[in-house]
C-alpha positions, 0 to 999 in steps of 0.5 A: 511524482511526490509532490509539485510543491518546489520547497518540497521537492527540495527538502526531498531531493526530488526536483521535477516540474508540472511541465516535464511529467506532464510532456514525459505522460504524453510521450508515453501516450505517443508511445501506446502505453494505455495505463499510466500511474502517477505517485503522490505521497503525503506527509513529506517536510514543508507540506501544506493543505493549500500546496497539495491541493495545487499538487493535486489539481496538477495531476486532475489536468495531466489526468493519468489512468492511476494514481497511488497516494502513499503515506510518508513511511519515515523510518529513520532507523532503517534508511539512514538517510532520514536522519538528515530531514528537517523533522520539525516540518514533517506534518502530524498525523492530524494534518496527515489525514487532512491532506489524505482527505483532500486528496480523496476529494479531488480525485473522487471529485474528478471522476476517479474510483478509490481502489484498495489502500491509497490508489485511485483509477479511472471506471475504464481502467483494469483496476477499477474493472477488477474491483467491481468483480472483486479479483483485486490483487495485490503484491510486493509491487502494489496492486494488479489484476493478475493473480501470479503464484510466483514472482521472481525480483530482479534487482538490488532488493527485489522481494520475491514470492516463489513457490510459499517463500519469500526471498530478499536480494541483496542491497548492494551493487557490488555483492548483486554483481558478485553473486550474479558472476559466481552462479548464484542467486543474490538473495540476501534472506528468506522465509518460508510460510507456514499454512497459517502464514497462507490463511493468514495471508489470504484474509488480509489480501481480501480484506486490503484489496477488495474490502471483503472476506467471504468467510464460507470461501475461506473455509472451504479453500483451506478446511477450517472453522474461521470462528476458532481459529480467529476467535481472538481477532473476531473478538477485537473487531466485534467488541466494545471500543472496535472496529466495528462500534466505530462502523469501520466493519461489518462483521456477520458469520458469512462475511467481513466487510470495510465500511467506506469510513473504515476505507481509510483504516484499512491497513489498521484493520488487516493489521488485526490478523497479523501475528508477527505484530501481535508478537512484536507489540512488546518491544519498545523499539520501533519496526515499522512506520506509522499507518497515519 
């Protein structure tokens, strides 16, 4: 959905009004689909604190089981087409969190459970049942429940996880096509992990999807001393001007946990144990979007 705001919708070349989401919602409820999720996304031109409240008052009345609340990844070295935004109306990073934070207020304020980064669900959905447990997962396509050691993309771009590699389609029609006509997978790229690619990973799926990371457990599933191979990250989290001085995280040699103010930094939170970002935090060009 994005937004309902019309001049936004405008500037963003998506125009869909109140009334035909909410009739396509209700055909989908006709139709027997018991978990429906909605889209949001903040920081986009032209957003205001009181046009997102209308937006967000909109959704409370379609009231959909999910609803997923995203950050306005601009990437215009990546997307070309960004380029042609009015950048002046993009909002900063202070009114960015301000209406991240209204949109929390309504949804938590209608009933809804703040799951994991940027999602909410109703206390009866799968999702919100699987967080009380702490059997959150999280893949390429967002969260779920099922915890699938393989995932096969179809399409132009589709990421897939199969058997410790991911691989990357190809992003063109006609190349997927060709491919597809000659026998052979369209993959455009891939990578293999490494076994420190797979803790790795596991610390910041935990850390992203149920705010804890039960360090006994991590040991023991991949034998090793958490203490020395995260000696440097521990430090960065526990040290003067952190993380946990700043009550976004507990840390205690039995566990990691996210505060529910850390909730909002959670991504920069997990990004402590990312290598490749650490590897990257020399260069001057930019990779990826901002996490606020």
């Amino acid at each position: 959905m994005q937004d309902f705001a019309p001049e936004v919708q405008e500037a963003v070349h998506r125009v869909q009004s109140y009334e035909w989401t909410a009739e396509l919602v209700q055909r989908a409820r006709d139709l027997g689909f018991g978990s429906i999720n909605i889209d949001l996304i903040y920081g986009l031109p032209y957003q205001s604190i009181d046009g997102f409240r209308r937006t967000l008052e909109l959704v409370n009345q379609i009231r959909p089981e999910r609803i997923a609340v995203y950050s306005f990844a601009f990437v215009p070295w990546i997307k070309a087409h960004m380029k042609h935004l009015p950048q002046e109306s993009l909002p900063g990073p202070a009114l960015k969190l301000e209406l991240l934070a209204s949109a929390i207020d309504a949804f938590t304020g209608a009933g809804y459970r703040a799951i994991g980064m940027d999602h909410f669900a109703l206390p009866e959905d799968e999702l919100s049942r699987a967080v009380e447990a702490r059997t959150l997962h999280r893949n390429f396509m967002g969260y779920t429940v099922q915890s699938a050691g393989d995932m096969v993309a179809v399409g132009i771009s589709g990421i897939g996880d199969v058997q410790g590699a991911f691989v990357q389609n190809v992003k063109k029609l006609p190349e997927y096509y060709a491919a597809i006509d000659a026998g052979r997978f369209p993959v455009e790229r891939g990578y293999a992990l490494d076994a420190d690619d797979l803790v790795r990973r596991h610390v910041i799926t935990q850390l992203m999807c149920n705010l804890h990371l039960d360090i006994s457990d991590l040991e023991q599933r991949f034998g090793l001393r958490f203490s020395e191979v995260f000696a440097t990250e521990l430090a960065e989290l526990t040290g003067p001007d952190s993380p946990q001085a700043h009550g976004l995280v507990t840390v205690t040699p039995e566990a990691i946990d996210v505060t529910a103010r850390g909730r909002l930094f959670v991504r920069n939170v997990s990004m402590t144990f990312d290598r490749y970002l650490r590897s990257r935090a020399a260069t001057e060009k930019p990779v990826f979007s901002r996490t606020v």
